[in-house]
TIRO-2110 file (N, C-alpha, C; in Angstrom, 1 decimal):
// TIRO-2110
26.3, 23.5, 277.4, N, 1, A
26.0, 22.2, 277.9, CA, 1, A
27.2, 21.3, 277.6, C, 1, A
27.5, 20.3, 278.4, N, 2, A
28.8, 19.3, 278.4, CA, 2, A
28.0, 17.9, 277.6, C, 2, A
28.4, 17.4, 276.9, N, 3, A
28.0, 16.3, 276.4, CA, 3, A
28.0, 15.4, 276.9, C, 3, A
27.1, 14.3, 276.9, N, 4, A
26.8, 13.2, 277.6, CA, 4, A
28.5, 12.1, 277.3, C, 4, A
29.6, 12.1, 278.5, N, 5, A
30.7, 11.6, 278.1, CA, 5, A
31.7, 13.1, 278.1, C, 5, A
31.4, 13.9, 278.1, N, 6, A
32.4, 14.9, 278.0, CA, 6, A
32.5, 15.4, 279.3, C, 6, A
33.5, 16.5, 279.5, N, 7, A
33.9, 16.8, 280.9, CA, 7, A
34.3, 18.0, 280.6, C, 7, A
34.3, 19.0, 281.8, N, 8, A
34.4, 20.3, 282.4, CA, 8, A
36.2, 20.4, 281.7, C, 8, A
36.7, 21.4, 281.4, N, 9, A
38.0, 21.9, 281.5, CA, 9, A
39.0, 21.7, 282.8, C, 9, A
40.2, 21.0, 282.7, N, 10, A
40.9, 21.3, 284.2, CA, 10, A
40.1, 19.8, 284.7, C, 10, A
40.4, 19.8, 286.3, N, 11, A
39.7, 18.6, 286.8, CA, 11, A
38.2, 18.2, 286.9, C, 11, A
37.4, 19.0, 286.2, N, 12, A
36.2, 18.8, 285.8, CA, 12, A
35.4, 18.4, 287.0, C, 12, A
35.7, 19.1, 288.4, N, 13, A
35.1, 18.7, 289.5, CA, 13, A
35.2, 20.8, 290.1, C, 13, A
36.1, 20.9, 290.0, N, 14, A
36.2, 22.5, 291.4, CA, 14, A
35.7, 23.7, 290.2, C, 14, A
35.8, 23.3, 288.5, N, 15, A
35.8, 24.6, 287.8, CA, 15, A
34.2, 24.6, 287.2, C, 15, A
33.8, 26.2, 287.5, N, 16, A
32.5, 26.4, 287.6, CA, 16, A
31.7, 25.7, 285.7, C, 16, A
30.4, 25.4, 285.8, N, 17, A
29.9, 24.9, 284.6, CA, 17, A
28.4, 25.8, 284.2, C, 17, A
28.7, 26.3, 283.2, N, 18, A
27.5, 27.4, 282.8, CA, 18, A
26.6, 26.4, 281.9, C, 18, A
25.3, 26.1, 282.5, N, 19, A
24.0, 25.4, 281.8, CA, 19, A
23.3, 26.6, 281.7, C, 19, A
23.0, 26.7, 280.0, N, 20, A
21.7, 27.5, 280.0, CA, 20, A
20.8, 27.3, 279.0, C, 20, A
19.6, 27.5, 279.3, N, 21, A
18.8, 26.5, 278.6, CA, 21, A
17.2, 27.8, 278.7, C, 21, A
16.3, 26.7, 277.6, N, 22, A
15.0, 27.8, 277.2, CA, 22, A
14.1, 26.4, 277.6, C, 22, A
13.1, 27.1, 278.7, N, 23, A
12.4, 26.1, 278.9, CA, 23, A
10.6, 26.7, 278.5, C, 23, A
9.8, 25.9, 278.2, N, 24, A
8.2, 26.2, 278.3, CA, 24, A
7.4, 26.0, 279.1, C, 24, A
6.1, 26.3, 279.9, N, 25, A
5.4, 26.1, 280.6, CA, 25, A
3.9, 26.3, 280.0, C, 25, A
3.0, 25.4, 280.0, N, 26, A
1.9, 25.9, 280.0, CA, 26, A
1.0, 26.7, 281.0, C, 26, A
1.6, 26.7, 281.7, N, 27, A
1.2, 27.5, 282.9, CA, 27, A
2.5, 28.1, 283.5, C, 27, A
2.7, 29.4, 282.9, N, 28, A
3.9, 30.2, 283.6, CA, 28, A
4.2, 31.4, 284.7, C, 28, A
2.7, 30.9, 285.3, N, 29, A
3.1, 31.9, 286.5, CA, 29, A
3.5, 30.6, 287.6, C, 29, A
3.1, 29.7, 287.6, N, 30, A
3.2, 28.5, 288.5, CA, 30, A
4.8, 28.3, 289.0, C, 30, A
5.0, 27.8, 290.0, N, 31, A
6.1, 27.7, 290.4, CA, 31, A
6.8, 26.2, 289.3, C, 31, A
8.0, 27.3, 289.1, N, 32, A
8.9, 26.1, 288.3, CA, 32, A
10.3, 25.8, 288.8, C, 32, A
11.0, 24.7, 288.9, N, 33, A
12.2, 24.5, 288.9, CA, 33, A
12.9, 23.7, 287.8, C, 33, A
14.3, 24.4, 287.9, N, 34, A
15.0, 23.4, 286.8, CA, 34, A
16.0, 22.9, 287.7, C, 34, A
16.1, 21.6, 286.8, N, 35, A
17.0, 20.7, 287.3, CA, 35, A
18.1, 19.9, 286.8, C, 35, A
18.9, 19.4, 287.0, N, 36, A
20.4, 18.8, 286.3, CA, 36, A
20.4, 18.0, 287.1, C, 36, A
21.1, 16.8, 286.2, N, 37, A
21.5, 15.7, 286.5, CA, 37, A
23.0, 15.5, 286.3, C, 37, A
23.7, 15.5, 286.8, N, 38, A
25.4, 15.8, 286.5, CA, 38, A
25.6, 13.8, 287.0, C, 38, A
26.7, 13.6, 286.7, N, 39, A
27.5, 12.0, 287.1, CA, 39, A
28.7, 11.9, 286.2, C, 39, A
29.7, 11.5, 287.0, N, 40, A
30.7, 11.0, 287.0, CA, 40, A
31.0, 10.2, 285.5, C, 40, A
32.1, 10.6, 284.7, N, 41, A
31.9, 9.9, 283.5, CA, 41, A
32.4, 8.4, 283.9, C, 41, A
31.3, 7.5, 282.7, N, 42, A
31.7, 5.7, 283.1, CA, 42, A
30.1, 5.8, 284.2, C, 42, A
29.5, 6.5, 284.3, N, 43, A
28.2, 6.2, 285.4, CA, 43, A
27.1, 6.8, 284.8, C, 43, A
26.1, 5.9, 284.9, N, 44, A
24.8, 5.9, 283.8, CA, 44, A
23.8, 6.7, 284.2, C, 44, A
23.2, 7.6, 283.4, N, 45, A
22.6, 8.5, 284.6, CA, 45, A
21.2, 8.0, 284.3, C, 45, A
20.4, 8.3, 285.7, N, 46, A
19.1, 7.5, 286.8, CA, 46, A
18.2, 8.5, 286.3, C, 46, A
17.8, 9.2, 285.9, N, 47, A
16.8, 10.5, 286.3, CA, 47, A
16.9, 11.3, 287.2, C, 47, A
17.4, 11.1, 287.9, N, 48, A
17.3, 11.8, 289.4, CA, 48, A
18.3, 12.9, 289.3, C, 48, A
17.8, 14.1, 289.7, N, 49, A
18.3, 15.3, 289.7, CA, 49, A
19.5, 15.5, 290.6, C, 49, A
20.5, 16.0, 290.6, N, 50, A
21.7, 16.3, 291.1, CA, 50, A
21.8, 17.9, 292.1, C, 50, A
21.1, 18.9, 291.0, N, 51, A
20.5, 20.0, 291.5, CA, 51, A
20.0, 20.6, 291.2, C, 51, A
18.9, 21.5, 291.9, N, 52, A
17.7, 22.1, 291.1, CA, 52, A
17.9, 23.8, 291.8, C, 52, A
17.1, 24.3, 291.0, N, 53, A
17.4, 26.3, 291.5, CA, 53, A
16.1, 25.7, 292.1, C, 53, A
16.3, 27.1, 292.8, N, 54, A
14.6, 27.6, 293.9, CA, 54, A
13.3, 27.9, 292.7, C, 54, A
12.5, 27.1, 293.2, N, 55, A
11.6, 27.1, 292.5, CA, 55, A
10.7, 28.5, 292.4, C, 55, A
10.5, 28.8, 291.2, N, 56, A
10.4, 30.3, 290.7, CA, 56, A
9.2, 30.5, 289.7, C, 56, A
8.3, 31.0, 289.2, N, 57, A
7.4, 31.3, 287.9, CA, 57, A
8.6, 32.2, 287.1, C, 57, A
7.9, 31.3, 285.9, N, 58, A
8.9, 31.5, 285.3, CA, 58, A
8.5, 32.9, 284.5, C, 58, A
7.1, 33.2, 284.3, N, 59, A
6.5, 34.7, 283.9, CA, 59, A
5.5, 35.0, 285.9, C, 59, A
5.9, 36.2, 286.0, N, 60, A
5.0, 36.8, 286.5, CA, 60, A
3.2, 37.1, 286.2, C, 60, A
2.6, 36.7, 286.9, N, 61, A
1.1, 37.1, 286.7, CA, 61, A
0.4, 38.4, 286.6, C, 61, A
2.0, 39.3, 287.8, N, 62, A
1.5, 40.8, 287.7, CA, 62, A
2.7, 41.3, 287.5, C, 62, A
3.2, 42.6, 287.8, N, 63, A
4.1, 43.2, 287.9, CA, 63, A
4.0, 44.1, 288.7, C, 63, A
5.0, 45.1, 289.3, N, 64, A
4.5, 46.0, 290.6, CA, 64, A
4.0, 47.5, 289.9, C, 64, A
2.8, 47.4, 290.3, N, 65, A
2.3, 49.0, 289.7, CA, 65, A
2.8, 49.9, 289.8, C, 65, A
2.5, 50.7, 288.9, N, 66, A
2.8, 52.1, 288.7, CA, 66, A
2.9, 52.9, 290.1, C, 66, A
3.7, 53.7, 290.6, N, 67, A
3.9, 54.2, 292.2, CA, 67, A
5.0, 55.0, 292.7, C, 67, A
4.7, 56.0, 293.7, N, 68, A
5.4, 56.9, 293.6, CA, 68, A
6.2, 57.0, 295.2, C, 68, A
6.9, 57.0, 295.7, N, 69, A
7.5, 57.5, 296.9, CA, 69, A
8.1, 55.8, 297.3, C, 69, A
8.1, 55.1, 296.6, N, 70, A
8.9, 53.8, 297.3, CA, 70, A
10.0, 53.6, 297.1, C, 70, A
10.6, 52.5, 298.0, N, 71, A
11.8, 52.8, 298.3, CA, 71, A
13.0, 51.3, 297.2, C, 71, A
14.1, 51.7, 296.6, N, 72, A
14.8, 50.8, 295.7, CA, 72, A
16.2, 50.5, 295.9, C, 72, A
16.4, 49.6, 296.5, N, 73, A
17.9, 49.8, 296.6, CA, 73, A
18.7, 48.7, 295.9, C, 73, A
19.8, 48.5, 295.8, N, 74, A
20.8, 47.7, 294.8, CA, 74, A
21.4, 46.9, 296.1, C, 74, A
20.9, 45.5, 296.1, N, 75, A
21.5, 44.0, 297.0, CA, 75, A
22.8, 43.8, 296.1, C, 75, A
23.9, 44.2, 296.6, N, 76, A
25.1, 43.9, 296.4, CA, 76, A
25.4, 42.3, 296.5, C, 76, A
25.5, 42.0, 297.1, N, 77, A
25.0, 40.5, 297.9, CA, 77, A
24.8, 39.6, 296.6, C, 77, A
23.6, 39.8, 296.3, N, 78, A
23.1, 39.1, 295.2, CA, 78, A
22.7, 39.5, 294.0, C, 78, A
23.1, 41.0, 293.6, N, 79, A
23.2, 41.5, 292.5, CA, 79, A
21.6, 41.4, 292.0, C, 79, A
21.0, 42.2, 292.8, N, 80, A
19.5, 42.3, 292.7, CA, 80, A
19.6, 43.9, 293.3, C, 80, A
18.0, 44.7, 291.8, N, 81, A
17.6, 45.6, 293.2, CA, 81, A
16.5, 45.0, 293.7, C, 81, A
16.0, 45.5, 294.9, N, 82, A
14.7, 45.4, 295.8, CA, 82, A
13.8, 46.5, 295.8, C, 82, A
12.7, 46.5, 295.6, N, 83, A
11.5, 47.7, 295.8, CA, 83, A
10.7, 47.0, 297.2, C, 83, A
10.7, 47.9, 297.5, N, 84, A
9.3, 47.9, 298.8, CA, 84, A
8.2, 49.4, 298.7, C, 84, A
7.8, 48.7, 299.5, N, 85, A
6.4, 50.3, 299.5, CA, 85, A
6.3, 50.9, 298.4, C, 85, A
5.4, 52.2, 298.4, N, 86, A
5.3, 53.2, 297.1, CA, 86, A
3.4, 53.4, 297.5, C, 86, A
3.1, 54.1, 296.5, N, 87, A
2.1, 54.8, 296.9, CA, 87, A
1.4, 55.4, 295.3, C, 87, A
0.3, 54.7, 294.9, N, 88, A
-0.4, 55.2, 293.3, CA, 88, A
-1.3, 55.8, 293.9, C, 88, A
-1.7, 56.7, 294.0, N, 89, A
-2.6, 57.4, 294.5, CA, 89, A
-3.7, 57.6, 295.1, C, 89, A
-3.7, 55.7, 295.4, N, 90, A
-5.3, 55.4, 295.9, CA, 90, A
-4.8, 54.3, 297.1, C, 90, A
-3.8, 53.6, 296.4, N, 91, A
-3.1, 52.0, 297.8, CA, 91, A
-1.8, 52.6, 297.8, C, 91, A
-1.6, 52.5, 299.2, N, 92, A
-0.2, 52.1, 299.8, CA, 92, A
0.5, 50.8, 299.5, C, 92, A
1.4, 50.7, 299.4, N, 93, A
2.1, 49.4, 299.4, CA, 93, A
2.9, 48.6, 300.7, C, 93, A
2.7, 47.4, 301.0, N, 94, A
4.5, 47.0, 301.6, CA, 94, A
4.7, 46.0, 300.9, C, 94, A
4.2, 45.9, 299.9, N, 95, A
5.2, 44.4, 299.2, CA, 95, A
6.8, 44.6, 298.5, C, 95, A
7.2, 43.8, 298.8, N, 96, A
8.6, 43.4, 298.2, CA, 96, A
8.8, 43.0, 297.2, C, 96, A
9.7, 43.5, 295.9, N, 97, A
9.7, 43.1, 294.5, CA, 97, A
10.9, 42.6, 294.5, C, 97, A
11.9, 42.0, 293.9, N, 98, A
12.9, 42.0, 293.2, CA, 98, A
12.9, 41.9, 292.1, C, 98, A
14.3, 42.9, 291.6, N, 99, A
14.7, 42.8, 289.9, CA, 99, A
16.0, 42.3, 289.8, C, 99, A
16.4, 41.1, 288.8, N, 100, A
17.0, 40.6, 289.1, CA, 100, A
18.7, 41.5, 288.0, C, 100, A
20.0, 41.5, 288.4, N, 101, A
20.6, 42.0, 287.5, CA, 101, A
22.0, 41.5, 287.0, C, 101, A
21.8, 40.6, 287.7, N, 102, A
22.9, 39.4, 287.7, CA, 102, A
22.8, 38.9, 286.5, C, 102, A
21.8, 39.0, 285.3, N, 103, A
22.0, 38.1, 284.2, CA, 103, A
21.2, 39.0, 283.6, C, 103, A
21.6, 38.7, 282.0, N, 104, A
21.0, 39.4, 280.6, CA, 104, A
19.6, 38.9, 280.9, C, 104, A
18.7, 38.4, 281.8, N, 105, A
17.5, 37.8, 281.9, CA, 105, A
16.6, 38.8, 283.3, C, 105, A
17.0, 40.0, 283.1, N, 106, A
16.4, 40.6, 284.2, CA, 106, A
14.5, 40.4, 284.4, C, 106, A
14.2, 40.3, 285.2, N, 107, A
12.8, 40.0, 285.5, CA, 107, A
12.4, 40.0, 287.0, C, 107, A
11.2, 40.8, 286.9, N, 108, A
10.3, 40.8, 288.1, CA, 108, A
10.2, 40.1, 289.2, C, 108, A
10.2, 40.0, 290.4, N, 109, A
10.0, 38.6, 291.0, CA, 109, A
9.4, 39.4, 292.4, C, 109, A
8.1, 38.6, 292.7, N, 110, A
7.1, 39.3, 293.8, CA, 110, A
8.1, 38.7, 295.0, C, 110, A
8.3, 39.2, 296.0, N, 111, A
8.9, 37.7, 297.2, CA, 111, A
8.0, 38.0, 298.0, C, 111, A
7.7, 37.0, 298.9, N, 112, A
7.1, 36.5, 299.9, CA, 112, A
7.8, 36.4, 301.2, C, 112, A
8.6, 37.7, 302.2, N, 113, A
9.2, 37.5, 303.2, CA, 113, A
8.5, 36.8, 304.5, C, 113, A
9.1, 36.4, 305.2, N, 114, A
8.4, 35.4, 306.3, CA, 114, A
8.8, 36.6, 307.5, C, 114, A
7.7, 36.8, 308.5, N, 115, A
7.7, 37.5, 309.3, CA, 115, A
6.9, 38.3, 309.1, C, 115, A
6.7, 39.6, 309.7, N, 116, A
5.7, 40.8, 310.1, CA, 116, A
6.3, 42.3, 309.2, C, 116, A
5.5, 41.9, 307.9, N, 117, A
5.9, 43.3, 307.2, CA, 117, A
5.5, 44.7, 307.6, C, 117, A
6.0, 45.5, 307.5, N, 118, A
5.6, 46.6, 308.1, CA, 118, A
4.4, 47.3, 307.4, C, 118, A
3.9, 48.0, 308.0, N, 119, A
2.8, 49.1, 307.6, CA, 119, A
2.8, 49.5, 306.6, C, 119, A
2.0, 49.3, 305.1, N, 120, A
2.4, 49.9, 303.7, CA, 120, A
2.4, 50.8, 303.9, C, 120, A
3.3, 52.2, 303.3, N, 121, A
3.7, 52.9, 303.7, CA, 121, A
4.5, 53.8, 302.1, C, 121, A
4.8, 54.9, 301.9, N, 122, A
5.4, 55.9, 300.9, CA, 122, A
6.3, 56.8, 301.4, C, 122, A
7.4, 57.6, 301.0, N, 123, A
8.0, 58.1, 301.1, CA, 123, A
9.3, 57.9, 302.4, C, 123, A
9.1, 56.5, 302.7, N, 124, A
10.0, 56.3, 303.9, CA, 124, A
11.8, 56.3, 303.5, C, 124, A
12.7, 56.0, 304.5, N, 125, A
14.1, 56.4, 304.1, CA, 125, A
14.3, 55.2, 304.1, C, 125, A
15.5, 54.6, 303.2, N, 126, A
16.1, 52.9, 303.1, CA, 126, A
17.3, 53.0, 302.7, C, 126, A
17.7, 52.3, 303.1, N, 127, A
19.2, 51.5, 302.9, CA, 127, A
19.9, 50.4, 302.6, C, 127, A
20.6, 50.2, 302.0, N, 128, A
21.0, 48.9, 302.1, CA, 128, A
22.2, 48.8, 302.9, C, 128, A
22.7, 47.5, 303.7, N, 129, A
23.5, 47.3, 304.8, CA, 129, A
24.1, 46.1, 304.5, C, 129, A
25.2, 45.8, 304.6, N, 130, A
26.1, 44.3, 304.0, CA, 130, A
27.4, 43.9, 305.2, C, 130, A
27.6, 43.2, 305.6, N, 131, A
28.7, 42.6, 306.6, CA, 131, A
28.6, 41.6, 307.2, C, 131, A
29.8, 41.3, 307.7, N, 132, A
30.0, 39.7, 308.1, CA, 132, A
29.6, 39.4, 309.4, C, 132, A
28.8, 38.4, 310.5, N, 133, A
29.4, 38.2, 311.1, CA, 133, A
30.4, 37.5, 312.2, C, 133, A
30.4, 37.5, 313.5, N, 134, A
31.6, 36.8, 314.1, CA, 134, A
31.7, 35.9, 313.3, C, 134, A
30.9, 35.3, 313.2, N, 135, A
30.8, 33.7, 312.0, CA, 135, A
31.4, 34.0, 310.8, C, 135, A
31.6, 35.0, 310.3, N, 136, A
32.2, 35.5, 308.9, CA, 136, A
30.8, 34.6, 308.1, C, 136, A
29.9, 34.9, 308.6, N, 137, A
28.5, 34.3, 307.5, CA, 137, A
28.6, 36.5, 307.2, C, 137, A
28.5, 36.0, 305.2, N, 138, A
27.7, 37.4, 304.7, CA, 138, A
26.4, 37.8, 305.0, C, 138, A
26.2, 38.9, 305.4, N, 139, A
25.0, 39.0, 306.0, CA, 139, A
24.3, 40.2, 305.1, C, 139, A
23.4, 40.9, 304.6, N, 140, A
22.7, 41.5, 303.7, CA, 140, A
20.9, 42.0, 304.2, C, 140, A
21.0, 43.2, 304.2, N, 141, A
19.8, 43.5, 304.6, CA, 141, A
19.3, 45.1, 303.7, C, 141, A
17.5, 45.2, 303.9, N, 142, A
17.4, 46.1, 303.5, CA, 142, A
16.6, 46.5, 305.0, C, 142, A
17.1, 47.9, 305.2, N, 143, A
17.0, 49.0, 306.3, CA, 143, A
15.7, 50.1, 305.9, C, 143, A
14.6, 50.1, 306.7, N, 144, A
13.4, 51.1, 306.1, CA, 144, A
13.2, 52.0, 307.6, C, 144, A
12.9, 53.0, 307.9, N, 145, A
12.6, 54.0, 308.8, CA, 145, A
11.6, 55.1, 308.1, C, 145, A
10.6, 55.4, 308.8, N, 146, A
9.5, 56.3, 308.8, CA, 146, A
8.8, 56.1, 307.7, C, 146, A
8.2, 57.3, 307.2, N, 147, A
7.2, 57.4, 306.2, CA, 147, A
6.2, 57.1, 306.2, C, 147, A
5.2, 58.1, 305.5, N, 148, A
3.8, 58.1, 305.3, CA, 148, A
2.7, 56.8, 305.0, C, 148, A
1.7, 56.7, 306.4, N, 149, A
1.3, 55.4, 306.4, CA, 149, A
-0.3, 55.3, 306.2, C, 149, A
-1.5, 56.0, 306.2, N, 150, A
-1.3, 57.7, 306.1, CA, 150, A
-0.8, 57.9, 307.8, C, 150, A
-0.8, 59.3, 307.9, N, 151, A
0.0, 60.1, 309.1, CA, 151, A
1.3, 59.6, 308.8, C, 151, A
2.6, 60.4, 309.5, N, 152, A
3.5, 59.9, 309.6, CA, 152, A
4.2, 59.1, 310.7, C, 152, A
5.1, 57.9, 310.0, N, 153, A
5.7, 57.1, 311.5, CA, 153, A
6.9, 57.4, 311.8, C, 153, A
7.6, 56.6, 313.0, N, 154, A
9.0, 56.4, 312.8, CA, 154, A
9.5, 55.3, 313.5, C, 154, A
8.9, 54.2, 312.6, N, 155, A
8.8, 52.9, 313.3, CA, 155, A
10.2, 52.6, 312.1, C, 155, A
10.9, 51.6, 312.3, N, 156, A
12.0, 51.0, 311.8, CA, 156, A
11.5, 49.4, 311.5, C, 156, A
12.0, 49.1, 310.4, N, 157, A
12.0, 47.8, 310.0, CA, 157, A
13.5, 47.4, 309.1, C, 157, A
13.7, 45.9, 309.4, N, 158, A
15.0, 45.4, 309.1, CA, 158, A
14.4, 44.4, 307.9, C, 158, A
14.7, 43.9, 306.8, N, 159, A
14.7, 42.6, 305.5, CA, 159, A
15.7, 42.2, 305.7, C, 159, A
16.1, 41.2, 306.2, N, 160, A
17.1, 40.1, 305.7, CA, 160, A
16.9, 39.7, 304.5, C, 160, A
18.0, 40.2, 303.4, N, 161, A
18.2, 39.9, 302.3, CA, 161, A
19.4, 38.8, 301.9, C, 161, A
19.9, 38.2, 302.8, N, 162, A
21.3, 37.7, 302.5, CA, 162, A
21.0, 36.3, 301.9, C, 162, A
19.6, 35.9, 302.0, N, 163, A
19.5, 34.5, 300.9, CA, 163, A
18.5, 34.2, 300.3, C, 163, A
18.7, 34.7, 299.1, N, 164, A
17.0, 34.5, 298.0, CA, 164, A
16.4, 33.6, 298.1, C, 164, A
15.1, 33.9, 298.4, N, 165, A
13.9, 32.9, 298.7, CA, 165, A
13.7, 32.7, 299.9, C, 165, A
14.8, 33.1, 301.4, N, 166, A
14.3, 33.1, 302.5, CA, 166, A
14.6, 34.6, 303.4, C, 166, A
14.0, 35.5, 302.4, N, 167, A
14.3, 37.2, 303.3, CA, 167, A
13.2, 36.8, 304.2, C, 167, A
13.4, 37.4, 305.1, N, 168, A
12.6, 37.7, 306.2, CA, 168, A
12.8, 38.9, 307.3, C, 168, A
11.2, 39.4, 307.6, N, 169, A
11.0, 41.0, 308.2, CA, 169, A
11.7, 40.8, 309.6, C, 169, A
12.0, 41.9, 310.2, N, 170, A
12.1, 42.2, 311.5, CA, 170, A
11.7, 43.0, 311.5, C, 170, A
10.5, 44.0, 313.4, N, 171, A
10.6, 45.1, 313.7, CA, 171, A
11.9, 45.2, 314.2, C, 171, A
12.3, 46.9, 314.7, N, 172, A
13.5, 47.0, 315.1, CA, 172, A
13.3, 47.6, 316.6, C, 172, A
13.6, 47.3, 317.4, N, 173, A
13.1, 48.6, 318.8, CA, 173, A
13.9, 49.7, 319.0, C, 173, A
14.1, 50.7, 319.0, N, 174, A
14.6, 51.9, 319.0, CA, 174, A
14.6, 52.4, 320.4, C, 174, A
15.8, 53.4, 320.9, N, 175, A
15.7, 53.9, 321.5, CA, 175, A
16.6, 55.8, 321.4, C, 175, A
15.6, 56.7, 322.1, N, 176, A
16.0, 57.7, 321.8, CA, 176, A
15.4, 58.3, 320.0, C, 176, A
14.2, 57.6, 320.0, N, 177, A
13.9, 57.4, 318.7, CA, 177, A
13.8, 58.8, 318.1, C, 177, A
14.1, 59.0, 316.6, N, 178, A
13.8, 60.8, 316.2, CA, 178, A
12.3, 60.5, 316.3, C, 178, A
11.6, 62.1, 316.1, N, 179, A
10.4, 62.2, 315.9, CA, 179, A
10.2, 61.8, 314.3, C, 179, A
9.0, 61.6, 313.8, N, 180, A
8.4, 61.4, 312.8, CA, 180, A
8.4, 62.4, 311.9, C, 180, A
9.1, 62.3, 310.7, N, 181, A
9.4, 63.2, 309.7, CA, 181, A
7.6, 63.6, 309.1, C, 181, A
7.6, 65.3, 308.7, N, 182, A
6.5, 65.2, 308.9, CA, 182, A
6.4, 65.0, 307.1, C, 182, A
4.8, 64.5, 306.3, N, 183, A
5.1, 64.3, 304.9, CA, 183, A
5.5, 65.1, 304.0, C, 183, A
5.1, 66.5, 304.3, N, 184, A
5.5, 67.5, 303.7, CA, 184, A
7.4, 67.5, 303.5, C, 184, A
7.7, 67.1, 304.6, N, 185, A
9.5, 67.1, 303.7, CA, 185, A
9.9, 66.0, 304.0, C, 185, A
8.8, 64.9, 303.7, N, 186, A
9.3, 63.5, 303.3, CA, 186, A
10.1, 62.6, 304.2, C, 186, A
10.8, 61.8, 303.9, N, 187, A
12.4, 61.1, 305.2, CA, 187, A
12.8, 60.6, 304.4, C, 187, A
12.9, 60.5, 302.7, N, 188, A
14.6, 60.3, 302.4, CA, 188, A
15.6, 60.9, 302.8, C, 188, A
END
């Protein structure tokens, strides 16, 4: 923390400032945000917040069950893995987890993508995919094809992963599509 009158190293405007702080909640699955108030030294500060992270629970209410055949991959991007699907031996899944790995504070986080998640589903194949484009915007996605829904599919689905808090599904349309891997030898 910078002291009320004190300033950042260097011009204390372009060099990055690490706040970190322990907060409580009586209610900590609830969505929380933190917030800062940063101003200009010689300027009195208002209350009013400067900037706040995406509003997050600060504990989880569940965590993602125990499950076998789903799929995990490492968001380069944002230095997260992602889980989707899996399969405990009674529910299928398609929810989307993140773990976060970017900080000594790793923890669970259910997401909520916007769009049409696919068919819960086990043992399907995934990928992670990262590039720019014409726009030079980073772009980040998690790539899912086939797997056991029950029967097997070979429908494709796209996650836009490139900005936390707003992934969202695509189907994908295929053409020349393979046949459907059958469960017995899986589609990783």
């Amino acid at each position: 923390p910078v002291a009320i009158g004190a300033h950042t190293l260097g011009d204390g405007v372009s060099n990055n400032l690490w706040l970190e702080t322990d907060i409580y909640s009586s209610t900590p699955s609830s969505d929380t945000s933190l917030s800062i108030e940063a101003r200009t030294i010689g300027t009195a500060f208002n209350g009013a917040a400067t900037a706040s992270s995406i509003a997050r629970p600060l504990k989880e209410a569940t965590l993602p069950t125990s499950r076998r055949g789903a799929n995990l991959i490492y968001d380069t991007k944002n230095k997260r893995f992602i889980l989707f699907g899996g399969y405990d031996g009674t529910t299928r899944y398609n929810e989307v987890w993140e773990l976060s790995a970017g900080s000594a504070y790793s923890r669970w986080h259910k997401l909520t993508p916007s769009g049409t998640a696919p068919t819960a589903r086990n043992l399907g194949a995934a990928t992670f995919a990262r590039g720019t484009t014409s726009g030079s915007v980073d772009k980040a996605y998690l790539i899912i094809w086939g797997g056991a829904v029950p029967g097997d599919t070979n429908t494709m689905s796209v996650l836009d992963v490139s900005t936390p808090g707003s992934e969202a599904w695509s189907a994908v349309t295929q053409t020349n599509t393979p046949a459907a891997r059958s469960y017995i030898t899986h589609h990783m």
